[in-house]
N, CA, C and O of each residue as an XYZ file, in Angstrom:
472
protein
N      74.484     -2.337    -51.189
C      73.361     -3.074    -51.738
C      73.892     -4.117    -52.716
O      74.368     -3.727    -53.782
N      73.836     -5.590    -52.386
C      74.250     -5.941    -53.167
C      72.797     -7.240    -53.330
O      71.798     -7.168    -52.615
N      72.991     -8.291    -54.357
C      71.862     -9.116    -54.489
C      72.420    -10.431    -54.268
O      73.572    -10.863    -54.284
N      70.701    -11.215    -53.950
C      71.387    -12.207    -52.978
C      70.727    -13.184    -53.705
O      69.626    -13.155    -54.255
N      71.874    -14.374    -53.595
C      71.281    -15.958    -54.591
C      70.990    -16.774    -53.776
O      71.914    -17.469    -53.352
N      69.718    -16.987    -53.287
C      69.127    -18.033    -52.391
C      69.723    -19.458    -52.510
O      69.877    -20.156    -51.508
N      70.067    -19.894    -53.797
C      70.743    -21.281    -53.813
C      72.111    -21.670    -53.526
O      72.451    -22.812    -53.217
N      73.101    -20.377    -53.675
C      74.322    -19.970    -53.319
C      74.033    -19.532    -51.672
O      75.041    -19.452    -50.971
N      73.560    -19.430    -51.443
C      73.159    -18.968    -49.759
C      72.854    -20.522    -49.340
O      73.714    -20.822    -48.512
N      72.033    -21.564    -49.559
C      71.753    -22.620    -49.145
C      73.119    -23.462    -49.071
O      73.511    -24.183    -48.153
N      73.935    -23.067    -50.709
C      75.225    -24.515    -50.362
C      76.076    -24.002    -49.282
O      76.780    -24.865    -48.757
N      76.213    -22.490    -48.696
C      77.307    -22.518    -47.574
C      77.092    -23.445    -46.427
O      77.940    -23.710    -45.574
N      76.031    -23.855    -46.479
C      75.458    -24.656    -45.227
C      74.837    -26.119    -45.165
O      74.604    -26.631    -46.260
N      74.610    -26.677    -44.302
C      74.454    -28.314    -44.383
C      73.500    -28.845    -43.140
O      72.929    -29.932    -43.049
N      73.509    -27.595    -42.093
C      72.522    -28.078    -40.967
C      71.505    -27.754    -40.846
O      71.010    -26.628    -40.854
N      70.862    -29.251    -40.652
C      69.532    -28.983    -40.324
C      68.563    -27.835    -39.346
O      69.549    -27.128    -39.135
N      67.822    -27.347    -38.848
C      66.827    -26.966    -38.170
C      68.266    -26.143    -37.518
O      68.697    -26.569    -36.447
N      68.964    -24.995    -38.175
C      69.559    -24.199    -37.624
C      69.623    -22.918    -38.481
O      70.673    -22.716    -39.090
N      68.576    -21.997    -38.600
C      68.270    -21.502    -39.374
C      69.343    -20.400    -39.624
O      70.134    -20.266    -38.691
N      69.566    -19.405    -40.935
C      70.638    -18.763    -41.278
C      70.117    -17.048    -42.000
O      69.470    -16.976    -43.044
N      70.239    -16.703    -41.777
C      70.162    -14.771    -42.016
C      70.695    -14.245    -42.806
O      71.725    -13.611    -42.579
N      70.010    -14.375    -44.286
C      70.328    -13.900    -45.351
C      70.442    -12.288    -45.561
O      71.279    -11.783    -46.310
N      69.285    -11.386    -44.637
C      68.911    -10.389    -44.695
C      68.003     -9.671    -44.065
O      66.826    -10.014    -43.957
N      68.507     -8.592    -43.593
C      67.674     -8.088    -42.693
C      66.818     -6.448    -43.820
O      67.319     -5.748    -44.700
N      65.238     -6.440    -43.102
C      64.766     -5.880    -43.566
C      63.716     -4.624    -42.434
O      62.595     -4.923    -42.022
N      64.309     -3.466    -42.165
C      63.850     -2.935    -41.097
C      64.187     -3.839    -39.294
O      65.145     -4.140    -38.583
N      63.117     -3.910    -39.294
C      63.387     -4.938    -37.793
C      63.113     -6.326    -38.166
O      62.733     -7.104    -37.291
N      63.261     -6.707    -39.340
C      62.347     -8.380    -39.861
C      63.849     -8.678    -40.402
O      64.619     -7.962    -41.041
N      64.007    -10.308    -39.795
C      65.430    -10.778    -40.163
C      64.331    -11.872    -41.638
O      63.237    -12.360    -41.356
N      64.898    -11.999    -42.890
C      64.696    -12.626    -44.104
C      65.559    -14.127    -43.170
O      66.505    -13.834    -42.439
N      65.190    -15.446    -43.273
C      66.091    -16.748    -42.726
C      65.727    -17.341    -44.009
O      64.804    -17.166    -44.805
N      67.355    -18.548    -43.918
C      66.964    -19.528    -45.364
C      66.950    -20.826    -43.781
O      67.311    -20.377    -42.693
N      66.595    -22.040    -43.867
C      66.744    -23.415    -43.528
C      67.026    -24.466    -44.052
O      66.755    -24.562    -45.249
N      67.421    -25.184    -43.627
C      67.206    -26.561    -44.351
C      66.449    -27.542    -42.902
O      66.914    -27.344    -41.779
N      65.494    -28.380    -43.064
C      64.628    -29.217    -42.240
C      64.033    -30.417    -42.899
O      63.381    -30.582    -43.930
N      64.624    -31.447    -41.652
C      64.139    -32.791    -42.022
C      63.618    -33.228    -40.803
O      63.821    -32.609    -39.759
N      62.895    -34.355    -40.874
C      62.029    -34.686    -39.847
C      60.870    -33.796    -39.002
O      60.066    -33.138    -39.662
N      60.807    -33.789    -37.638
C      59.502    -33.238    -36.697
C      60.728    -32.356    -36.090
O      61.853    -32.766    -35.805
N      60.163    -30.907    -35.956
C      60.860    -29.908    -34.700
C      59.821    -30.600    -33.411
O      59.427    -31.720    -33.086
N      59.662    -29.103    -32.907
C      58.882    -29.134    -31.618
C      57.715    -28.778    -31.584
O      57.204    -28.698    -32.701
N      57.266    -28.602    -30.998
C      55.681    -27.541    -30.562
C      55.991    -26.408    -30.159
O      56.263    -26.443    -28.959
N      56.088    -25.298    -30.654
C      56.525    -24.157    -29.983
C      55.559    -23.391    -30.471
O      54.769    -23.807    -31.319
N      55.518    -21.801    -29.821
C      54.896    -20.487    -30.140
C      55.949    -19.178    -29.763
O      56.818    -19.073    -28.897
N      55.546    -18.397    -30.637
C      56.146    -17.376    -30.440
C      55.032    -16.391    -29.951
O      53.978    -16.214    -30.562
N      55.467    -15.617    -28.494
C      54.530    -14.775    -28.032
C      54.258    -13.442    -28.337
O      53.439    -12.674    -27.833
N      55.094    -13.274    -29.270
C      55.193    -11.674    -29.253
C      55.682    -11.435    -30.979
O      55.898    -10.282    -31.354
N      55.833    -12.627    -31.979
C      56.139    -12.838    -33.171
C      55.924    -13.238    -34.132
O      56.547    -14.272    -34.373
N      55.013    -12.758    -35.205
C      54.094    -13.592    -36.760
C      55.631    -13.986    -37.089
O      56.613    -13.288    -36.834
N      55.623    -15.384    -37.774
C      56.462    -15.727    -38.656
C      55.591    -16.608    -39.718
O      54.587    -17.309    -39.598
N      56.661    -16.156    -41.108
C      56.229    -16.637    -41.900
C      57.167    -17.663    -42.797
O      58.354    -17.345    -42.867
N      56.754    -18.852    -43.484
C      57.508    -20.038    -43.687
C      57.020    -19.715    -45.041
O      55.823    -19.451    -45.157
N      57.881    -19.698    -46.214
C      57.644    -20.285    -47.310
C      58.630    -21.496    -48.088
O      59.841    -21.398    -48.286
N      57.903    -22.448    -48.394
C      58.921    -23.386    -49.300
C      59.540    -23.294    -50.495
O      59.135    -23.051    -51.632
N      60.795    -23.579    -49.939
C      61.908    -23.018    -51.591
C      61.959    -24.242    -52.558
O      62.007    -24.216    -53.788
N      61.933    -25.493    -51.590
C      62.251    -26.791    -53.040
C      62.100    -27.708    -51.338
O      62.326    -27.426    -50.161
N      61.583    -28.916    -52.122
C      60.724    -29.815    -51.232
C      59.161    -29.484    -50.402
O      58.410    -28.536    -50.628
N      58.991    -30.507    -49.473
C      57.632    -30.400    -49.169
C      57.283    -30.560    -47.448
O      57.458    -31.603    -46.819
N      56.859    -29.528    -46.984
C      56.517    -29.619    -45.445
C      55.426    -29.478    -45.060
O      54.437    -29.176    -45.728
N      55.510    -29.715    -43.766
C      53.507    -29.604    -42.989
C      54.002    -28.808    -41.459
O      54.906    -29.098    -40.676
N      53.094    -27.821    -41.442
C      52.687    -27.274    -40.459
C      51.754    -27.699    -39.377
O      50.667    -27.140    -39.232
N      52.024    -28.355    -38.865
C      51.320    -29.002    -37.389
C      50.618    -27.773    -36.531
O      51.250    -26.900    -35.935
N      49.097    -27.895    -36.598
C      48.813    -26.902    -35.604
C      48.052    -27.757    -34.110
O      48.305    -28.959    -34.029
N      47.486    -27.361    -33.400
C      46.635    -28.330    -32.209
C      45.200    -29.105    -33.285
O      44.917    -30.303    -33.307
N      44.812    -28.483    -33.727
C      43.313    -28.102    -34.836
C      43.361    -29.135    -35.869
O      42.513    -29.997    -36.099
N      44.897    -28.847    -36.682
C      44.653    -29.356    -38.155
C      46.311    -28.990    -38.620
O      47.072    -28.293    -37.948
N      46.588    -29.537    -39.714
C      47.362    -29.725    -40.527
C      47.746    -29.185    -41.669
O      47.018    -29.728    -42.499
N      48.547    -28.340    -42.303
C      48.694    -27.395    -43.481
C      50.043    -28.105    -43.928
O      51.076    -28.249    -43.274
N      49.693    -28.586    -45.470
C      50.815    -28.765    -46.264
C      51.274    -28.123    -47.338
O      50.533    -28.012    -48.315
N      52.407    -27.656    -47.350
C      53.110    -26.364    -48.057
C      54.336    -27.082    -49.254
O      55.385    -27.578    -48.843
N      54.080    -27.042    -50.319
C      54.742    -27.202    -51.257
C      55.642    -25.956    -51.925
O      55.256    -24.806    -51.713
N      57.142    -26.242    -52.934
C      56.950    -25.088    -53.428
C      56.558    -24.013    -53.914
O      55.535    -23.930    -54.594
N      57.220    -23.163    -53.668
C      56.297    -21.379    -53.691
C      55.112    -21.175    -52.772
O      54.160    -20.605    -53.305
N      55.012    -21.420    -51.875
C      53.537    -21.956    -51.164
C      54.249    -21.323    -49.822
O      55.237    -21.924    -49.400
N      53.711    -19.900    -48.984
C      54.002    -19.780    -47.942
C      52.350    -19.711    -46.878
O      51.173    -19.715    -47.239
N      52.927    -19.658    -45.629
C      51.701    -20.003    -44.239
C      52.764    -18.577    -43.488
O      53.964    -18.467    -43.234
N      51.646    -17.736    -43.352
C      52.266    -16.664    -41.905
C      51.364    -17.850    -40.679
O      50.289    -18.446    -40.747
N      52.315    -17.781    -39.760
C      51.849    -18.506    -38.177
C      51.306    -17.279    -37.688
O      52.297    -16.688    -38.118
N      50.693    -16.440    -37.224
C      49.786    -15.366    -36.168
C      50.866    -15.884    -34.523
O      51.137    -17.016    -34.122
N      51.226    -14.578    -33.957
C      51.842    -14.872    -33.124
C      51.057    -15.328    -31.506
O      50.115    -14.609    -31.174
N      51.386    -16.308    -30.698
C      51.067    -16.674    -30.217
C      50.352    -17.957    -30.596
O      49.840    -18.487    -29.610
N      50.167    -18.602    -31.716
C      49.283    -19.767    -32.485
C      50.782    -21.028    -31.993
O      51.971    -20.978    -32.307
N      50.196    -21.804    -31.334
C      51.584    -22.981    -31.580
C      51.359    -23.822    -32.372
O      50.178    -24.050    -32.633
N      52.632    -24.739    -33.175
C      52.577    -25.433    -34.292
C      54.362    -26.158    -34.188
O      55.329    -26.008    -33.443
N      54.083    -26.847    -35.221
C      55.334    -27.785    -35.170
C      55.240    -27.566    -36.721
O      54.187    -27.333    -37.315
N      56.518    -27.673    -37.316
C      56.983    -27.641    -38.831
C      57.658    -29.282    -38.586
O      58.186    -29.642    -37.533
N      57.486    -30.192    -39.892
C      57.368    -31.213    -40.338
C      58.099    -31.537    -42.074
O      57.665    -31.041    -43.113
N      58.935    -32.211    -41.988
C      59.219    -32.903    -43.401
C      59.771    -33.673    -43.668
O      60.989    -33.713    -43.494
N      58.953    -34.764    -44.300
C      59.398    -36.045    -44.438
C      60.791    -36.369    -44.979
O      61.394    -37.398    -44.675
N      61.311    -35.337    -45.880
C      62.758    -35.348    -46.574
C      63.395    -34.029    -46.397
O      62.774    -33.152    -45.797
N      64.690    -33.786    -46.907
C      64.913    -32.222    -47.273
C      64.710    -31.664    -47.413
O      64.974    -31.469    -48.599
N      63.945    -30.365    -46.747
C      63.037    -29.225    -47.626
C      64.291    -28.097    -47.386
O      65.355    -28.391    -46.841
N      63.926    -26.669    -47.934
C      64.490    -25.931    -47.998
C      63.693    -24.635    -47.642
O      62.874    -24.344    -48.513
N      63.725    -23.967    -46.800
C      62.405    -22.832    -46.557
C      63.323    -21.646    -46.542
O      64.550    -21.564    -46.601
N      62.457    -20.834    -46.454
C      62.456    -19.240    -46.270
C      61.580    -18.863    -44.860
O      60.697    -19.584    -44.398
N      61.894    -17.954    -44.456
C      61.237    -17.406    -42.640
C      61.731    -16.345    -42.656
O      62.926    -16.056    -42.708
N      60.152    -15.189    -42.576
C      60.594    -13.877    -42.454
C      59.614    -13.470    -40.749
O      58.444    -13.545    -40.374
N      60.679    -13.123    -40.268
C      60.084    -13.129    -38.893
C      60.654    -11.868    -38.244
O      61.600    -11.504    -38.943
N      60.489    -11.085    -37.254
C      61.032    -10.123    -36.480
C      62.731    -10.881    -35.950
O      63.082    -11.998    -35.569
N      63.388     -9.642    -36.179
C      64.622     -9.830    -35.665
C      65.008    -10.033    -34.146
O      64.805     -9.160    -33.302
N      65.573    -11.238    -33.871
C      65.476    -11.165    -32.124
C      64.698    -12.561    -31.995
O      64.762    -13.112    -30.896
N      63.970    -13.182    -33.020
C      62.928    -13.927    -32.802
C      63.586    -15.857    -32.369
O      64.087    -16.384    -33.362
N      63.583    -16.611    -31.298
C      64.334    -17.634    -30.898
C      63.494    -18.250    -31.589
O      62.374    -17.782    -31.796
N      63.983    -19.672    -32.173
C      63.311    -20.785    -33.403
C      62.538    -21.667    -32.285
O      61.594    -22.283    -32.779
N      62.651    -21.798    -31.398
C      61.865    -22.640    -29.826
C      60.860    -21.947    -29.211
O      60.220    -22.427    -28.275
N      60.646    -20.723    -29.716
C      59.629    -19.831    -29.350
C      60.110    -19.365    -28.110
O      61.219    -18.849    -27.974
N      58.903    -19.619    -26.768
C      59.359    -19.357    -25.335
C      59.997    -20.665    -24.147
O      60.236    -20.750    -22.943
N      60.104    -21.953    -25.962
C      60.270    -22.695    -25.216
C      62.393    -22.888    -25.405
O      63.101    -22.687    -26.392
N      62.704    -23.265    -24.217
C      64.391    -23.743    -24.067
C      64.436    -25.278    -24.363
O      63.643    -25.942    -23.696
N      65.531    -26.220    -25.590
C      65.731    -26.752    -25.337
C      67.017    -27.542    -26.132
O      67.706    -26.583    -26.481
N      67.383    -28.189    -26.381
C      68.491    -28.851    -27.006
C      68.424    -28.234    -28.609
O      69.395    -27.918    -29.297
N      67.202    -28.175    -28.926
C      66.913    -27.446    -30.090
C      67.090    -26.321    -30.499
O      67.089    -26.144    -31.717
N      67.328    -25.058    -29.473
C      67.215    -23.753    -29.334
C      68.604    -23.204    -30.103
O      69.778    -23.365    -29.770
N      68.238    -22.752    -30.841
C      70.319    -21.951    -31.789
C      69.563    -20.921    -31.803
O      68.358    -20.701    -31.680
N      71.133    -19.927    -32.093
C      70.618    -18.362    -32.283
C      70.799    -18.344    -33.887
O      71.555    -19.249    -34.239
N      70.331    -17.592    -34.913
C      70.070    -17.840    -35.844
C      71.707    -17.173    -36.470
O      72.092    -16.289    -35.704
N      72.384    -17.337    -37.280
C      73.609    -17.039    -37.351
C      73.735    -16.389    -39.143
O      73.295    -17.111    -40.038
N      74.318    -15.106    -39.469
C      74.106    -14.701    -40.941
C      75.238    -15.880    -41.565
O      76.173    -16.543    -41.117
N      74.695    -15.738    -42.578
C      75.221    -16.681    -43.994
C      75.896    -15.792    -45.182
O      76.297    -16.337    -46.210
């Protein structure tokens, strides 16, 4: 058991929309990110994930409407709901999602990484 420094966890890393596995909790992997610009449209069929913002500012794209998430400010997605994550600059998030869970949902594409510990 040891404790973990989210900001010391962020500098090992530098890439974008390739999310990283700080910690696993039962079957729920804890992810840190870093994200700039538009991902994709994806859903996860079988997986709630939840996004909270660590420092900067993002939007959750749904079909419906639009959710903007500032620091300390998290959105659980309901699994099966599709959405696109959005940010105009650097943000820095948190994603606590089931372990196993692909960042493309059910979709394959240039975008798709396996999430890798930090």
């Amino acid at each position: 058991m040891e404790k973990i420094n989210i900001q010391e966890k962020f500098a090992l890393f530098t890439e974008r929309w390739s999310p990283r596995i700080i910690a696993r909790v039962g079957d729920v992997h804890v992810k840190l990110g870093r994200i700039q610009g538009a991902f994709e449209w994806h859903s996860h069929e079988d997986e709630d994930e939840m996004f909270l913002v660590i420092e900067g500012r993002m939007t959750l794209r749904f079909r419906d409407r639009d959710v903007e998430l500032g620091p300390g400010e998290c959105l659980v997605v309901p699994r099966g709901v599709e959405h696109m994550p959005v940010a105009d600059e650097e943000t820095k998030i948190m994603m606590i999602e089931p372990a196993g869970t692909v960042n493309t949902g059910g979709n394959v594409s240039e975008r798709t990484v396996e999430a890798r510990w930090v």
